[in-house]
N, C-alpha and C positions, 0 to 999 in steps of 0.2 A: 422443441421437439427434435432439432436436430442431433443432440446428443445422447437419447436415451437406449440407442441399440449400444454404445457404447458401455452405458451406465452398468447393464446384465453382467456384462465379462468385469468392466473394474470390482465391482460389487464382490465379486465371488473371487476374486484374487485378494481384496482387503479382508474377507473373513479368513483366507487362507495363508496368510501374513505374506502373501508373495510381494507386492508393491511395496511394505512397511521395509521389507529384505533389499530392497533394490538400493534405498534411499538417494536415488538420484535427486539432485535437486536444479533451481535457476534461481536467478533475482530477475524481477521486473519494474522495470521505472517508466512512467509515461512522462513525459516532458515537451518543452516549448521554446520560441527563441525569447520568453521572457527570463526565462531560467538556465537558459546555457552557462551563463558563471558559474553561477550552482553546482548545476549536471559537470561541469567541465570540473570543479573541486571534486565533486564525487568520483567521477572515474578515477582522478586521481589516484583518490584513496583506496579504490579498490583495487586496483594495480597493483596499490602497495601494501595490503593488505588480505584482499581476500585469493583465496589459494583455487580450490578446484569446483568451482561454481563459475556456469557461466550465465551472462547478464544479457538481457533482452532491454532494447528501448525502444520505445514506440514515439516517433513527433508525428507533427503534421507532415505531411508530402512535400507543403512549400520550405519547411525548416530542412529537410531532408540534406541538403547541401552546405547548409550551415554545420550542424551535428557531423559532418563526414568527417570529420577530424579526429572524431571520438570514436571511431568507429577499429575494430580489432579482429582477431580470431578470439578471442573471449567475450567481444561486447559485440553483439548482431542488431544493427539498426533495422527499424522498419516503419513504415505507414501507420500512423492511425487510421488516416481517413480511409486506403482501400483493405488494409488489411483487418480492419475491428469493427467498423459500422458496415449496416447494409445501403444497397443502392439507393436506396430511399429512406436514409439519414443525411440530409444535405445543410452544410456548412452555411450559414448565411454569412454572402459577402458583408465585411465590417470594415470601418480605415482601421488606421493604425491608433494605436490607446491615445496619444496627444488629442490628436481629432473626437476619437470617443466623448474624452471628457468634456471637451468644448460643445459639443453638440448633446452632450445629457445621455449618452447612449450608453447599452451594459458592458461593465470593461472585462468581462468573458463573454466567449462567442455562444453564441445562440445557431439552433439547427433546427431545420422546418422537415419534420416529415407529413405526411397523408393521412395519421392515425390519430393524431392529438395536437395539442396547442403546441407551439414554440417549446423545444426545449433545450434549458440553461447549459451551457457546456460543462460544468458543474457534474451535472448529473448523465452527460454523454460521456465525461471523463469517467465515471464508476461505472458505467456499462462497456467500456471502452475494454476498462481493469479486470471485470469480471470475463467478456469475451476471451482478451490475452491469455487466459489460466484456466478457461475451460478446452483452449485449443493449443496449451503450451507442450514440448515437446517433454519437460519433466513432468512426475505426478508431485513432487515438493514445488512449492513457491510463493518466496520469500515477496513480499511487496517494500521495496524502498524509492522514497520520495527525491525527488533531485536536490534536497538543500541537506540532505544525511551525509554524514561523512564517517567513514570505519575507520577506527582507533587504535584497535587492536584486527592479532592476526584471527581470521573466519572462514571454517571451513561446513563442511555442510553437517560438522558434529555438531556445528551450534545450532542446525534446526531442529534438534532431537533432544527427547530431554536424558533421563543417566539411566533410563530403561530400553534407548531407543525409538519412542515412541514420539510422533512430530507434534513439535510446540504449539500450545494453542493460547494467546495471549488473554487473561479472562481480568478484569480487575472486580473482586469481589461484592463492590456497591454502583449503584447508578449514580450517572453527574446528574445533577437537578440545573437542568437548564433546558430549557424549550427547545434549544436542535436537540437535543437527547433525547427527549419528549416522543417529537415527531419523528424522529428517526424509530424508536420503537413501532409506535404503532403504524407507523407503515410496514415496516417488517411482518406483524400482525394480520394484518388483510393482505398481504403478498404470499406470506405463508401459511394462512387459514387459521393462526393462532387466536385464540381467544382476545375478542377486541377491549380495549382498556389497559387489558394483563399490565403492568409493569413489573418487569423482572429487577431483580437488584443484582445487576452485573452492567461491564460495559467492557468492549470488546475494541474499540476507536487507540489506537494507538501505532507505534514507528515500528520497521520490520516485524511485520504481521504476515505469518506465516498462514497459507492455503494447501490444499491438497486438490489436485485438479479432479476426480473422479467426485468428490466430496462438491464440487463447484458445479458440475454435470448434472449431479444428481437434484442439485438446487433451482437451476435452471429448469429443467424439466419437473419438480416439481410444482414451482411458481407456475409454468404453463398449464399444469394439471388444477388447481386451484382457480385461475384466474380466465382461463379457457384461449388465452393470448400467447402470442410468441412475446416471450418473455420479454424482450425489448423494450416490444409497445406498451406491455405492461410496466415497466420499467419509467419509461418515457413519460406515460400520463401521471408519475408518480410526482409531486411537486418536492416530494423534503424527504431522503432516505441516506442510510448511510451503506455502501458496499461493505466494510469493517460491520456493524450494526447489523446486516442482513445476514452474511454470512454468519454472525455468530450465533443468531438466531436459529436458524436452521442446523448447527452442529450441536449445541448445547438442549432445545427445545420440540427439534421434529427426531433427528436423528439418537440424539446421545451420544458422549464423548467417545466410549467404546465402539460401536459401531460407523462412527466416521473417523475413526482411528487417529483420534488425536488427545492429548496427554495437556489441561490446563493449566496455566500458572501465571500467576500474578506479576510475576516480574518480566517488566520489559527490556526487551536487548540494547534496548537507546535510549542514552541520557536525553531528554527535550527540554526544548525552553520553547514554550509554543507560549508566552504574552509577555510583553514588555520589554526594549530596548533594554542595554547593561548602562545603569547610574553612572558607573564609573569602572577602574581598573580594581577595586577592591570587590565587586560585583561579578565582573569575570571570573575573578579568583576564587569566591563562592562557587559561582556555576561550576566550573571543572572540579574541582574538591568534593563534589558532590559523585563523580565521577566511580561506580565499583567495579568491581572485580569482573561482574558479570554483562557489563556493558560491552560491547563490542562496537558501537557507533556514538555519535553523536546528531542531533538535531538544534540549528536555529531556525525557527518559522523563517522561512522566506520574504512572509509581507511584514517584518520587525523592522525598525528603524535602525539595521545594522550595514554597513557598508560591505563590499565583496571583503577590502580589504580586514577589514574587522575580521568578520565571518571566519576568513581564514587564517587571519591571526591566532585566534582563539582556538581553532579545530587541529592548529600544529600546537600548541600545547596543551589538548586535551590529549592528542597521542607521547607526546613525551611524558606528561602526567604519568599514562596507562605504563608507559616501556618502566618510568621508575618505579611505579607501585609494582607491577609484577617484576622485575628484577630483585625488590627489595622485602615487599610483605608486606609494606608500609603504605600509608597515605598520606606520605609527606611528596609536596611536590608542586601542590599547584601554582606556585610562585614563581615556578622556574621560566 
């Protein structure tokens, strides 16, 4: 409910292509000190890569002094805990993961509010995601994960497609697997869609582009549907996907024209989201795989990959990138 006086004025600027005109944009990454390797290759990269965008990251308050290192006039550190949850989303004390394991406990943090059961930080992390970009200071925003690394140079032309209209990540069929399952039909009851519906799209993918007034309008619809501050509604949700919900609500309540975004199949990041590299002839696959239109790179973070690896591989998927585009060619990954 908090953001629908807001909703009126974006709404009426998106029909009137003012916002589309502006094309300001940000990145967002929410991160942890499990992840600081990561996050610390990533800024990296973006440093060296990406040009007139700036980068918002959210950790916990207790990371805050860890993360200070990464911190810039282009990268704005901030608070999860005070600046994305309300007062009454409370972190449950947990040790540290050795202990976790030892003692059987969940190795993501868990958060007690007043409205519903325990909920998984999992799913505080997409309300977390959602908040950040309904209250970000651009109407563009890009979502990149801390183990992404950009390969080539990225400026905010790459959230647009060759009309100017902002990229909406859509993959043409459904994954047939039971989180994609459940991830729908929660979308379904959060956003009053028809229950069972399964759509043949799926929307789960790396730099996945938002539009904050489009994210507003979601939120406050979910609360109109649901009768909840969207949160708790959120909260009591056991299996949902932020990528999932949102796409739902752009492609199924709104329509792509009217939430002013342009879809397309092709993602901006090469991924490798299952399975450790065999060997050095595997790596070499992976980046060869690497096109034109890729601007980043992703190795799943929970992969059997070492830091050192990781970034091995991610400084020759950018020399890859530099010879292909110097040359036209896709020779290279060997190098």
């Amino acid at each position: 409910m908090q953001y629908q006086e807001q909703r009126v004025t974006e709404q009426s600027l998106i029909e009137a292509g003012a916002i589309a005109g502006t094309h300001k944009a940000s990145i967002l990454t929410c991160s942890f000190r499990g992840d600081f390797e990561c996050t610390r290759t990533l800024c990296e990269s973006l440093d060296c890569f990406v040009g007139d965008v700036q980068q918002y990251m959210y950790v916990p308050t207790a990371d805050l002094p860890l993360f200070a290192e990464l911190g810039s006039p282009k990268r704005i550190l901030r608070s999860q805990d005070n600046d994305l949850l309300p007062v009454w989303f409370r972190k449950l004390p947990m040790p540290p993961n050795p202990w976790r394991r030892w003692l059987r406990l969940p190795s993501r943090n868990v958060y007690l509010t007043p409205y519903s059961l325990p909920v998984r930080g999992w799913i505080a992390q997409q309300i977390m995601k959602i908040e950040a970009t309904a209250r970000s200071e651009t109407e563009i925003v890009m979502h990149v994960d801390s183990d992404v690394f950009f390969v080539r140079p990225t400026t905010t032309a790459n959230f647009l497609d060759g009309r100017g209209r902002v990229r909406f990540f859509r993959t043409p069929s459904s994954v047939d697997q039971l989180s994609h399952r459940l991830w729908q039909e929660a979308g379904n009851a959060l956003l009053g869609l028809p229950a069972g519906t399964r759509y043949n799209a799926d929307y789960v993918g790396q730099l996945v582009i938002w539009r904050r007034s489009v994210v507003r309008r979601m939120i406050a619809h979910i609360e109109g549907i649901t009768g909840l501050d969207w949160r708790i509604a959120l909260g009591r949700t056991l299996h949902f996907s932020e990528y999932t919900l949102y796409g739902l609500f752009v492609e199924h309540v709104l329509g792509f024209d009217a939430a002013g975004h342009a879809p397309e199949e092709f993602s901006l990041c090469l991924t490798r989201w299952e399975d450790g590299f065999a060997d050095a002839a595997d790596k070499t696959n992976f980046i060869s795989q690497l096109k034109p239109g890729h601007v980043a790179g992703l190795i799943q973070s929970t992969l059997p990959v070492s830091a050192v690896e990781r970034r091995e591989v991610y400084k020759r998927m950018a020399a890859f990138a530099r010879n292909v585009d110097s040359s036209g060619s896709s020779r290279g990954a060997s190098a």
